[in-house]
N, C-alpha and C positions, 0 to 999 in steps of 0.2 A: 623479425629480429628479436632474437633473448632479450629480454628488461635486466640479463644482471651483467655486470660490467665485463671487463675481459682482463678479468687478472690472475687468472690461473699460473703464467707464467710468476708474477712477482709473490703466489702463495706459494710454492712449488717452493722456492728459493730462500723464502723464509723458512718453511719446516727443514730446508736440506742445509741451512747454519745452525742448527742445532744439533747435536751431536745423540746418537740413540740412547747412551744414560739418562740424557734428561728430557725422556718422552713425555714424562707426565706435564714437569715444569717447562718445554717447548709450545708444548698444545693450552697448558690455562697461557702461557706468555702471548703467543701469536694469535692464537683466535678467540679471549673471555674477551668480552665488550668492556673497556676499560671508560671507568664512571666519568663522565666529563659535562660541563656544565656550558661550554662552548664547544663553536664548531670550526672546520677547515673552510676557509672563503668560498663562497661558492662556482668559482671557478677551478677550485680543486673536488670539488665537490660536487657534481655535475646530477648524479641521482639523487637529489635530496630535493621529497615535495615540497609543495609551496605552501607558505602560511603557518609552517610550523611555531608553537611559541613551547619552553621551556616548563616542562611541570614538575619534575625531579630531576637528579642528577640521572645520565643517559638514557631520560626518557622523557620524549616530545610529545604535543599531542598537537591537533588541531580543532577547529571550529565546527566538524563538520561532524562529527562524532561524538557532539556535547547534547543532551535532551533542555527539556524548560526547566528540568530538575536540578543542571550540573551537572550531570552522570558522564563522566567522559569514557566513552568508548575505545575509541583509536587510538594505541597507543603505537607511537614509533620509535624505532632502537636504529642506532646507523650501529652496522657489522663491522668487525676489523676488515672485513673485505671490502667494504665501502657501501657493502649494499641498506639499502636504508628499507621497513615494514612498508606493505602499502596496500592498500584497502579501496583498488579500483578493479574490478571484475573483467575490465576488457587487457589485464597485465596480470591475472590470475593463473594462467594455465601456460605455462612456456614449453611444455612438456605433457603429452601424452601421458595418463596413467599408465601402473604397468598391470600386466594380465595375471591372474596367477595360476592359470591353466596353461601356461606354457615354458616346455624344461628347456632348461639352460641347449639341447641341445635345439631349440627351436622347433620343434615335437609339439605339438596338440594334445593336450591331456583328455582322454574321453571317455575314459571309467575311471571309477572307485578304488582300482586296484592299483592302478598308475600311479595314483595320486597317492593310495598310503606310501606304497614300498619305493618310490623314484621321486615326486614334485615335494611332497611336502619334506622329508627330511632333505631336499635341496634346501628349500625356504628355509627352515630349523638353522641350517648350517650356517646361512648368511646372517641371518641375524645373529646366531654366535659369534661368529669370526670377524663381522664387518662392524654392525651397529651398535650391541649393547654388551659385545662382549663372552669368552666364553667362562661357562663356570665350571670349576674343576670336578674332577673326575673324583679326587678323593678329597675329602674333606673331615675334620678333627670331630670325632664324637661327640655325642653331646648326651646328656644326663638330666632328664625330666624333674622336677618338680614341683610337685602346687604346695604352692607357700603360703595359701591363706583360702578358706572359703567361708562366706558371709551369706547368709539366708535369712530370709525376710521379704512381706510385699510379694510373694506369690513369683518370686525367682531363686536363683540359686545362681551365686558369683565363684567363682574359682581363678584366684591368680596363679601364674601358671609359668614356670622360668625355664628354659633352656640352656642349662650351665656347659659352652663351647670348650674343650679340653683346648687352654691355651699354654701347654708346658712347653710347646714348640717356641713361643716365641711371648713372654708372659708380660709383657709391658701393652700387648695388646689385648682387651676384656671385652671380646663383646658379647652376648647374652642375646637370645629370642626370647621376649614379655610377651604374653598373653595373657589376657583377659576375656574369658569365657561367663558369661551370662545364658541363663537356661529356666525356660519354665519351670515349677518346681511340679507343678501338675499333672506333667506329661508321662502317658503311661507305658512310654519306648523310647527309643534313640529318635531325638529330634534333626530335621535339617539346621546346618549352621548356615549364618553371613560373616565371614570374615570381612572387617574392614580396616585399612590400611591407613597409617599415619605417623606422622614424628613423635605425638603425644599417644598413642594408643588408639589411631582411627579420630584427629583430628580433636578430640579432646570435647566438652559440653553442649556440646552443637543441638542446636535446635533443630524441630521439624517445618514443615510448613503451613504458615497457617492456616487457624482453623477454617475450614470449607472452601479451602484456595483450591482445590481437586474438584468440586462439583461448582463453582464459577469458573472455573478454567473450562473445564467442559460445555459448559453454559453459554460464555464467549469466549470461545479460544484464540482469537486474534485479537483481543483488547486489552492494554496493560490494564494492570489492576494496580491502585496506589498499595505505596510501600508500608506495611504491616510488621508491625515488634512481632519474635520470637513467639509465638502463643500457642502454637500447635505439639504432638508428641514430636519426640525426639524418635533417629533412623532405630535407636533399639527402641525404646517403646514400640513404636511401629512393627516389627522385627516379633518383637515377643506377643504381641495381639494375635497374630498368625498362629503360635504355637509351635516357632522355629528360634532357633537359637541364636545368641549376637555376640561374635568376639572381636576384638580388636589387637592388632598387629603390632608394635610401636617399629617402626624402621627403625632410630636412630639408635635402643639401644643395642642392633646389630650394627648399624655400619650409618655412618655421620652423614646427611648430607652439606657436605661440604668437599673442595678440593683437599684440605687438611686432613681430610677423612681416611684419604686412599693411605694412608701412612700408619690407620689405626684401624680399629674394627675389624671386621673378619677379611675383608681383603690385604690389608695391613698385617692381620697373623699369618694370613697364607703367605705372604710377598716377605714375613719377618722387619717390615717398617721400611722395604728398601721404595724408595723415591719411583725408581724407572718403573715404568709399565710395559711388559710386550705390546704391541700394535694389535694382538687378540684379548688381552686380559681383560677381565671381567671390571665393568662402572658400577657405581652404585645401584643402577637397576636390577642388573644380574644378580647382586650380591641381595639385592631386597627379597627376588622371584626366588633365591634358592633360601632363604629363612623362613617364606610364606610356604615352599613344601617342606621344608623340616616342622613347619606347623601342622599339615597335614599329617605327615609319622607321627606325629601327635594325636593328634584327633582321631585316628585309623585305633587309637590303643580305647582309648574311652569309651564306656558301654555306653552310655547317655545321649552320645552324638552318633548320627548318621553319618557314616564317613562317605557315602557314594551320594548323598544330596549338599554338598558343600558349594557353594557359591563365595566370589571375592569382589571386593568394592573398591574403589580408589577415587579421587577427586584430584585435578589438576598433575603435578607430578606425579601422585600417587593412582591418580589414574592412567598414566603411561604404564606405571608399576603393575598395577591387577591385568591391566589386556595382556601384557607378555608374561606372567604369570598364567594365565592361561592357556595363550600360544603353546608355551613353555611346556605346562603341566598337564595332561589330560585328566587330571583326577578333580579338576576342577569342574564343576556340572554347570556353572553360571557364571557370566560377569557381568557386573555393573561399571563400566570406566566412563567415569564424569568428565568432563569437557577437559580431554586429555592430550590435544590439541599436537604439538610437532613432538615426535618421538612414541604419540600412541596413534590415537585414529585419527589423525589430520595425514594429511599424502608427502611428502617429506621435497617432493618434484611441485608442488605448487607454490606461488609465491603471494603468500596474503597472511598479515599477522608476524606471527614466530615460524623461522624458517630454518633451515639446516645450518645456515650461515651464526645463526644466536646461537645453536647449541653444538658447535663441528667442537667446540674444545672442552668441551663440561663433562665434569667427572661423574656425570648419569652414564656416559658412553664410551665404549670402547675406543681406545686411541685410533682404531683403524679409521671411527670415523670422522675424523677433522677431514681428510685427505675428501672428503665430500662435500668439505665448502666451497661453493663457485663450480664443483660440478655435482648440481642435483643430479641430473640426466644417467648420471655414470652409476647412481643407487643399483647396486643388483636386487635390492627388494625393498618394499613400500608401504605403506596402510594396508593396500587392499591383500595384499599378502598376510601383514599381520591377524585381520581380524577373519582371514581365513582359515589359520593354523588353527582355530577357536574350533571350526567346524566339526563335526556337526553339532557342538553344544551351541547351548543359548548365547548373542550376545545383544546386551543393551547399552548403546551407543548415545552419549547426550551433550547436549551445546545449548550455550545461552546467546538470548539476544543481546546483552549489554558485553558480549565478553567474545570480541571480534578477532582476539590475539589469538586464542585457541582454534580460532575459524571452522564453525560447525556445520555451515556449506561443504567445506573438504572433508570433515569430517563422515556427512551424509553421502559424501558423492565414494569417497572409500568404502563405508558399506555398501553401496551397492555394489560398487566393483569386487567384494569378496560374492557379492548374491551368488553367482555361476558354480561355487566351489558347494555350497550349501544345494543347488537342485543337484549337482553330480553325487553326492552323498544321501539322497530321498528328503534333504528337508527341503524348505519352505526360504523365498529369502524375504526381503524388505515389500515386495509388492507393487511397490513405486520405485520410477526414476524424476518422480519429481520432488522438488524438496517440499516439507510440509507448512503450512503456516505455524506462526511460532503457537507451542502449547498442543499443538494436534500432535498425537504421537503414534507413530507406525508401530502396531506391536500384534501386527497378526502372523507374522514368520518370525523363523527362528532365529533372525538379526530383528532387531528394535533400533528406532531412534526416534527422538524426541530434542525439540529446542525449546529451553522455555522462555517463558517473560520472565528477563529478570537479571542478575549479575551471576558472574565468574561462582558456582555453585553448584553443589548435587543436593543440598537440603529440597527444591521444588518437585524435586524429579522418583524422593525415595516412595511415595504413593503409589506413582507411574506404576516404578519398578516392581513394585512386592506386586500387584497385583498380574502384571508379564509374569513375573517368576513361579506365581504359585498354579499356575499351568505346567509348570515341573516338578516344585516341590509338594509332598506329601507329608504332612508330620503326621504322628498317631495320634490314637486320638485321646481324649484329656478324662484322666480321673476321675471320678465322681465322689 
């Protein structure tokens, strides 16, 4: 029997009292998790585990998911649908993965050829139309410039603005910021890491620290006590290679927030109108189409290698870089950090964050609320997503302390893209067993790794640069 309730009919009923003007404000109304600090008795309330006690406003935890440190693990959200998180393995899986070698007409994909020209722009489509939206076809020019460069310390800084032609609709101003950082030594076009964030890639972030990579190695299944910031930072790191390190800012293209869809670049295309078609583009969309108008970027500048370009994201933002990827072929790498329901968690599992917490959020296409209460009904999935990547590189990652993002589903979706990756000559994950935490799979051309540790990509950027520079080549350095 399904663990989620049976209320398909009384959501049906809610979205169909709303009238289609106010799709945007029907789907935050009926499906955001509205903040509550109590609950329904629990006899209206019939799925709601046991032992829960109060840690914030619409967010429970229990006992069970606390270490000797405090560190609480488990968090649980009850859904406007009713359905509440839950973090028991034998209520994990109500639903079959889906396959992504097989077309819509129930057809077996079994070459390379099939898969470019019929399965994969199947997938493409669904994700546009269903999940996160589609992005438009024309969009308002835009007009480069670097606004500032700073040299110094054996780099070279370049700020970098993308001024959006907003005459169409001028109360909306959004702008693509970049921030390009580059060896100064380098004696040709370097590979870049784009990294993705509200502050420009997440803003002061430390690395990990010092020699947490070769104790990790050393014992990879033992936490290690918690260490202050002491290590380089992901550019430091980044620029040691002799590869380049920019940063994206999302917000000052497009907000995230509901308020957002009214302003920013979705906001100038739509002219500030409220309603959303059931395909229009979320804030994901809107993120993945400013992260390739940063590539038309980088594709102009001698300094960078526009065909070694890799992109990063952490938690939302790493939902952001995988379908950026998907999306974009021009990307050569990803790194999406424990990016849990809406990147590489399976959207039909139920552990953590589930389709039900995000069916109304303005990261997604309105089509997809109509998927809360029926996962099953998903026409495409994780293993889908991180196969549109195919055949580029992807590195997939999840933390032990960070249950919500579930990096079990996470590992168990890259495997399920593996099959797309041997039909194209690469290499997939290797295993279908999950690994101990800190062991990380990086000898095909999907990676994953879980570490010791919380909700984070700072443990993981080591990992990665040393995965990635099995791809990347910068030239070589001045003398």
């Amino acid at each position: 029997m399904s663990p989620l309730p049976k209320i398909a009919g009384l959501v049906s009923l809610l979205i169909l009292a709303f009238p289609a003007a106010l799709a945007a404000d029907a789907s935050a109304a009926i499906l955001a998790v509205t903040p509550r600090t109590s609950l329904p008795s629990e006899a209206d309330d019939p799925a709601r585990p046991a032992g829960l006690r109060l840690l914030k406003p619409s967010v429970w935890v229990d006992d069970i998911g606390v270490d000797d440190n405090g560190n609480i693990f488990n968090q649980y959200k009850r859904s406007s649908f009713g359905t509440w998180s839950n973090y028991d393995e034998a209520r994990a899986n109500p639903f079959p993965l889906t396959d992504p070698l097989v077309l819509k007409s129930g057809r077996r994909v079994t070459d390379a050829d099939t898969w470019w020209k019929q399965r994969r722009p199947e997938i493409l489509g669904d994700f546009l139309a269903e999940i996160y939206g589609k992005i438009p076809g024309s969009t308002p020019r835009i007009t480069w410039e670097v606004t500032a460069v700073d040299q110094g310390g054996g780099v070279k800084t370049k700020t970098i603005t993308g001024h959006i032609d907003n005459s169409g609709y001028p109360e909306a101003t959004p702008a693509i910021s970049l921030s390009l950082t580059l060896p100064a030594n380098a004696s040709g076009p370097v590979p870049v890491m784009v990294v993705v964030g509200a502050g420009g890639g997440g803003g002061p972030r430390r690395g990990a620290p010092a020699g947490a990579l070769a104790e990790a190695k050393a014992s990879p299944a033992t936490p290690a006590p918690a260490r202050g910031p002491v290590g380089p930072t992901p550019m430091q790191q980044v620029l040691a290679r002799g590869w380049g390190y920019a940063t994206f800012n999302s917000a000052s293209l497009q907000q995230d927030s509901a308020a957002g869809l009214t302003q920013g670049i979705i906001g100038l295309m739509s002219k500030g109108q409220v309603q959303r078609a059931p395909d229009e583009w979320g804030s994901l969309s809107a993120w993945v189409w400013g992260l390739s108008r940063a590539i038309d970027y980088l594709e102009t500048d001698k300094e960078v290698d526009a065909k070694q370009l890799g992109v990063e994201g952490h938690s939302r933002w790493g939902k952001t870089a995988l379908w950026a990827a998907a999306y974009d072929q021009r990307w050569a790498i990803v790194y999406a950090s424990c990016s849990g329901e809406g990147g590489a968690k399976p959207s039909r599992r139920n552990w953590g964050e589930t389709t039900d917490n995000i069916a109304g959020s303005y990261w997604m296409a309105a089509n997809f609320r109509k998927y809360g209460g029926h996962w099953n009904d998903l026409p495409v999935d994780a293993p889908e997503l991180i196969a549109l990547v195919a055949p580029r590189p992807a590195f997939i990652t999840g933390a032990t302390q960070d249950p919500w993002a579930d990096p079990h589903g996470e590992f168990m979706a890259a495997v399920a893209a593996g099959p797309v990756y041997r039909l194209l000559g690469k290499k997939d994950l290797g295993s279908t067993e999950m690994p101990a935490p800190n062991v990380a799979l990086v000898s095909g051309d999907i990676a994953f790794r879980k570490h010791i540790g919380p909700h984070s990509d700072l443990p993981d950027w080591p990992v990665f640069l040393d995965y990635a520079a099995k791809y990347f080549r910068p030239p070589a350095k001045k003398n």
